[in-house]
KOLVEX-239525 format. One line per field, with one value per atom (N, C-alpha, C): x, y, z; atom name; chain; residue number from 1. Coordinates in pm, 1 decimal, decimal comma, always signed. Each point is the difference from the previous one (the first is absolute). Layout:
u: [X	...]
v: [Y	...]
w: [Z	...]
atom: [CA	...]
kette: [A	...]
nr: [NUM	...]
//
This chain:
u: [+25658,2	-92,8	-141,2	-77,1	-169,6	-35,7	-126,6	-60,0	-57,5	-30,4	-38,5	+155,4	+44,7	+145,4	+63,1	-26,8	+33,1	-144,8	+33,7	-107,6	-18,0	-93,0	-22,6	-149,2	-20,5	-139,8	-4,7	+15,2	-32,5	-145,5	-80,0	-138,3	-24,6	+43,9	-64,5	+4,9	-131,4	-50,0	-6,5	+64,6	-44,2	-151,8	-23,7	-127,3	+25,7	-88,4	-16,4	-138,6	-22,8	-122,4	-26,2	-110,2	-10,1	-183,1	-0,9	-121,8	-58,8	-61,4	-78,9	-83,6	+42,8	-82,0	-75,7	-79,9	-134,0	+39,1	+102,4	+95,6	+67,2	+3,7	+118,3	-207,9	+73,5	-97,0	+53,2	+132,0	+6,3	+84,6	-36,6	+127,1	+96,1	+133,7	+43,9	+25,6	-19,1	+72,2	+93,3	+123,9	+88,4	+105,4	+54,3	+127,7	+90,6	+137,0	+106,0	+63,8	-24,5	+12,2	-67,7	-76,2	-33,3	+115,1	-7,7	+73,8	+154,1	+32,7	+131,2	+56,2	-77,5	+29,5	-97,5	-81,5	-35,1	-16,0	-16,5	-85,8	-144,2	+12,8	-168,4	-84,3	+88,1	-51,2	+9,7	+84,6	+19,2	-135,4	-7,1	-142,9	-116,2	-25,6	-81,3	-34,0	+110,7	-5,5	-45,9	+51,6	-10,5	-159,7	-24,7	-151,5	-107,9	+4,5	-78,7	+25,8	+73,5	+63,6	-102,3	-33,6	-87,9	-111,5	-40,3	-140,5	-68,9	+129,3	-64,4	-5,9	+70,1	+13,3	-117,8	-69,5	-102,9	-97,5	-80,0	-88,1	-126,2	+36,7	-106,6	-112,6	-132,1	-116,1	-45,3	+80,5	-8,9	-32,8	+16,5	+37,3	+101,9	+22,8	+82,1	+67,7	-61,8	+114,6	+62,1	-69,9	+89,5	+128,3	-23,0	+82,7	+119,2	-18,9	+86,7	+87,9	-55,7	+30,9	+103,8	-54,0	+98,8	+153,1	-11,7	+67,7	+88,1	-35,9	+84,3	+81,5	-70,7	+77,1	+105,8	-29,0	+98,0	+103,1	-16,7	+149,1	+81,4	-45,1	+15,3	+120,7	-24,5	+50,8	+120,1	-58,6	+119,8	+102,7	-10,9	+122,3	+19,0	-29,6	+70,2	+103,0	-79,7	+58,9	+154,9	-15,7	+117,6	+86,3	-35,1	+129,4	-2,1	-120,8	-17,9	+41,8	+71,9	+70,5	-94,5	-112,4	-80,9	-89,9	-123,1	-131,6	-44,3	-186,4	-14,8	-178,0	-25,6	-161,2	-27,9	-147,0	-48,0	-171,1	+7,3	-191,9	-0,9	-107,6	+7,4	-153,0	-21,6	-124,0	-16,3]
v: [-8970,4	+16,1	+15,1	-51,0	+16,4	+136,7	+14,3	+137,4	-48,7	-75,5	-50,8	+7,5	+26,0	-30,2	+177,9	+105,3	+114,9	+62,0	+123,8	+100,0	+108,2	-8,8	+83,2	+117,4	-49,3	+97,8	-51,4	+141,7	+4,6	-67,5	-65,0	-9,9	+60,9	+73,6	+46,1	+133,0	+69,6	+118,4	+126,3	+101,0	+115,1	+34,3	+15,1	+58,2	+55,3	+97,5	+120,1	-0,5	+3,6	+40,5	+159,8	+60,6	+147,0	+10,6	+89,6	+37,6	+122,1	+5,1	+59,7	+125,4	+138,3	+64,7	+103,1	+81,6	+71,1	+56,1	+114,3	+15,8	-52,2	-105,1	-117,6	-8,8	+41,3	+20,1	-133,0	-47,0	-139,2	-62,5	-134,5	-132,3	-35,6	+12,5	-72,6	-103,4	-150,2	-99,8	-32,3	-46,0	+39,7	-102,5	-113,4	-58,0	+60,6	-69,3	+94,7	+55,4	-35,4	+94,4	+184,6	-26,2	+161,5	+39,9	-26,2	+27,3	-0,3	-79,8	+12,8	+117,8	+55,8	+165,1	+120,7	-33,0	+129,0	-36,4	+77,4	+13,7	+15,2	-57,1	-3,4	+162,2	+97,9	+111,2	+49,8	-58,2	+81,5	-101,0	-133,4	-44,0	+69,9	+40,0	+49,3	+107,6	+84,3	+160,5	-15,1	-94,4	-60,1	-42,0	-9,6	-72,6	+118,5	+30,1	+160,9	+71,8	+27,4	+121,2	-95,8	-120,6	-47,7	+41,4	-53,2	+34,8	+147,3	+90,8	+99,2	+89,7	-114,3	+92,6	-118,5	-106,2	-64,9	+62,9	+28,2	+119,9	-144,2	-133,8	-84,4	-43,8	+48,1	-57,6	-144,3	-75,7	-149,6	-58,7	+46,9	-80,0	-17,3	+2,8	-70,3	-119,0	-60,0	-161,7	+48,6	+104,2	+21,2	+52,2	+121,7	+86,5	-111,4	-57,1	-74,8	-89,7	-102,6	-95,4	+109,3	+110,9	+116,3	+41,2	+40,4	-14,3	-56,3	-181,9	-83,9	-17,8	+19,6	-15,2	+77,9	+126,2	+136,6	+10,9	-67,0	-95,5	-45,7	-140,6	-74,5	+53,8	+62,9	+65,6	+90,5	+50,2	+105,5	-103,3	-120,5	-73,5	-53,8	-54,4	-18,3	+111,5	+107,0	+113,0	+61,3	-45,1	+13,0	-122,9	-60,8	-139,0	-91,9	-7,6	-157,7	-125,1	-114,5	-62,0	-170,6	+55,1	-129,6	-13,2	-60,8	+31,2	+81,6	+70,1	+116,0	-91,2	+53,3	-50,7	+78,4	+79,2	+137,8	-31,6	+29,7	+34,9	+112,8	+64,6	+93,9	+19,9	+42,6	-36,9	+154,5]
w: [-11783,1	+110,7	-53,1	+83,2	-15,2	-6,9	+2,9	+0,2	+136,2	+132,2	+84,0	+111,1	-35,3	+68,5	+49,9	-73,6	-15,3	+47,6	+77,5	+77,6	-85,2	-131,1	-81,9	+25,0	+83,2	+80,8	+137,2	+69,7	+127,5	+23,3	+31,2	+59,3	+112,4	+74,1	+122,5	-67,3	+71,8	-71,8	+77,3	-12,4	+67,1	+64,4	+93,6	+49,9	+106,5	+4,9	+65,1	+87,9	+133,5	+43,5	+25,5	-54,4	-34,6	+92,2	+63,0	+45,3	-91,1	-85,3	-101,8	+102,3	-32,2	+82,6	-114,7	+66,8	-27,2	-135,8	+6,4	-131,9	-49,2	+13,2	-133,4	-149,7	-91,4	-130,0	-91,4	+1,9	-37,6	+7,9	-65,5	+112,1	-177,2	+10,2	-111,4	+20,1	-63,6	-1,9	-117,4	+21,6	-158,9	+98,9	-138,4	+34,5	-21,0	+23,1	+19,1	-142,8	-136,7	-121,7	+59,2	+71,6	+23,4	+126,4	+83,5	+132,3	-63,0	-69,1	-70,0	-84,4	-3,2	-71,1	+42,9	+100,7	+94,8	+98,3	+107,1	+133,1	+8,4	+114,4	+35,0	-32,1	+46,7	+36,1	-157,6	-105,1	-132,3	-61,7	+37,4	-71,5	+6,5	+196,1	+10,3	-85,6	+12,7	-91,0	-127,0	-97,7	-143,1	+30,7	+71,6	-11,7	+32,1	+111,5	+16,6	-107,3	-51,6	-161,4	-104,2	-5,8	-132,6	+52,8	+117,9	+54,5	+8,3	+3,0	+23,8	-154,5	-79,6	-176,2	-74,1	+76,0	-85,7	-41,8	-111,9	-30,8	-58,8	-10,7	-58,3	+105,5	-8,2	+69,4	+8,2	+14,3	-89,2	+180,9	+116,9	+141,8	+36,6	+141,9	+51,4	-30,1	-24,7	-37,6	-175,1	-42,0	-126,1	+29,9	+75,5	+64,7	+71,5	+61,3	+123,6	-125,1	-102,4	-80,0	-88,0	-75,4	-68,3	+64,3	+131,2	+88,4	+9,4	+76,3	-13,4	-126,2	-138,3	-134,1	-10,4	+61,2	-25,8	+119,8	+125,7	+70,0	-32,5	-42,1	-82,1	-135,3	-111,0	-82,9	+70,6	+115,3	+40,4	+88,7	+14,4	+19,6	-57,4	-157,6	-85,5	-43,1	-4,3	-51,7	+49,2	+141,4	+111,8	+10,1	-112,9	-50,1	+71,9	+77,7	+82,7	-44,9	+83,9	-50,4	+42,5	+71,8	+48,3	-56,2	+83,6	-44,7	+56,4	-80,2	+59,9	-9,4	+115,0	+9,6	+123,6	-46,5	+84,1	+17,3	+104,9	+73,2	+102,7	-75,1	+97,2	+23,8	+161,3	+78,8	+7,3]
atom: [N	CA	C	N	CA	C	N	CA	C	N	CA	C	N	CA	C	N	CA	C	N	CA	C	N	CA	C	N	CA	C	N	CA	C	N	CA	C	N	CA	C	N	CA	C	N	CA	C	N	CA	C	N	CA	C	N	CA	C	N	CA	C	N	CA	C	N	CA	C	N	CA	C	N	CA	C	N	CA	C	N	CA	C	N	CA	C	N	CA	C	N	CA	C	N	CA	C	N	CA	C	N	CA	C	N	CA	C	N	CA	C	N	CA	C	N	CA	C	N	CA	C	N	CA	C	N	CA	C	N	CA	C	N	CA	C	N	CA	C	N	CA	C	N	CA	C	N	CA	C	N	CA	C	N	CA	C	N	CA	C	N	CA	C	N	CA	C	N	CA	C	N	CA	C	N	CA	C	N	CA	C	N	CA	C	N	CA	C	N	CA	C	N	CA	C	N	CA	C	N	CA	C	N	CA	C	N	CA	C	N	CA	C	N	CA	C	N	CA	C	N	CA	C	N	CA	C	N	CA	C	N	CA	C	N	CA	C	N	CA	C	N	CA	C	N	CA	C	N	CA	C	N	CA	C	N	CA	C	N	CA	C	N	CA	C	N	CA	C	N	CA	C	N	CA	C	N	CA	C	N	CA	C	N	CA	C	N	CA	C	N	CA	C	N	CA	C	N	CA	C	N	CA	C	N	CA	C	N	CA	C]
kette: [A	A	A	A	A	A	A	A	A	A	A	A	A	A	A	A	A	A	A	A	A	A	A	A	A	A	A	A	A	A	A	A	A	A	A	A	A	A	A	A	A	A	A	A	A	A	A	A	A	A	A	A	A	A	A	A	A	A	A	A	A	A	A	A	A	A	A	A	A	A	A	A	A	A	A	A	A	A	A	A	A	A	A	A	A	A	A	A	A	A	A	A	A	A	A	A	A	A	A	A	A	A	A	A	A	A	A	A	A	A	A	A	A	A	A	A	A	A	A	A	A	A	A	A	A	A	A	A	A	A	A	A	A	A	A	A	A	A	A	A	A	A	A	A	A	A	A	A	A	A	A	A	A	A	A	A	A	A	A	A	A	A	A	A	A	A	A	A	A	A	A	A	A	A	A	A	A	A	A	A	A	A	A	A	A	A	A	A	A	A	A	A	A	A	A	A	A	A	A	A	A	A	A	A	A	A	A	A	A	A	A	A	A	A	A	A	A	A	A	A	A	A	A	A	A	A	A	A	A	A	A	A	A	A	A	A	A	A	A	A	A	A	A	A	A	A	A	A	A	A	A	A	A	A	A	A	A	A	A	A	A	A	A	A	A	A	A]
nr: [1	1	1	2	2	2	3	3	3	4	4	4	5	5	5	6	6	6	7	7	7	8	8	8	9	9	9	10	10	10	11	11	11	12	12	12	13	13	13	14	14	14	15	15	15	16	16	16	17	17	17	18	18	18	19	19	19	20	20	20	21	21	21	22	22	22	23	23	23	24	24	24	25	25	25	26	26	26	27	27	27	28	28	28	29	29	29	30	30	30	31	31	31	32	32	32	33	33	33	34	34	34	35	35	35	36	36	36	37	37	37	38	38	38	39	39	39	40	40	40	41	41	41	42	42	42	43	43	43	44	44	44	45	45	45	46	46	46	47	47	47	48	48	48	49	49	49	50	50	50	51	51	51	52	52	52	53	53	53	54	54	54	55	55	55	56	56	56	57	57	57	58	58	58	59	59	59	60	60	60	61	61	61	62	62	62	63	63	63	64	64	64	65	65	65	66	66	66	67	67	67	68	68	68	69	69	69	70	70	70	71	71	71	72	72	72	73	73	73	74	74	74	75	75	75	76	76	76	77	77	77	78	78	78	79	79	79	80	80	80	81	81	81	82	82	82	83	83	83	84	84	84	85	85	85	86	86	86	87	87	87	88	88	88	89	89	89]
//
């Protein structure tokens, strides 16, 4: 058999419509290597816990980019078996 013949990736994609309110402080975007070994609400937590232990004056986009790296790592770390690709707003 082909590699054209067999359904080796889904193409249709999860999405979510979310209304962003006054207290939402940030948006994760992460394929499913992250969602595959936590929850939304354990990312969130994992992400506030860096933000609130960052001590480097470097900005925001350092902070946010550090972040995403240290996601990232913590689903490798949690034996992710996909890919892992993180932004966080």
């Amino acid at each position: 058999h082909s590699f054209k013949e067999r359904d080796y990736v889904i193409a249709t994609p999860y999405c979510q419509d979310v209304t962003l309110e006054q207290e939402d402080s940030i948006l994760i975007l992460a394929c499913d290597g992250v969602w595959d070994v936590m929850t939304d609400q354990e990312a969130v937590n994992f992400v506030h816990k860096f933000i609130d232990s960052y001590k480097d004056p470097k900005g925001i986009n350092t902070m946010l980019t550090k972040a995403s790296e240290a996601l990232v790592q913590e689903a490798l770390r949690r034996d992710t078996r996909d890919n892992v690709t993180v932004m966080i707003l």
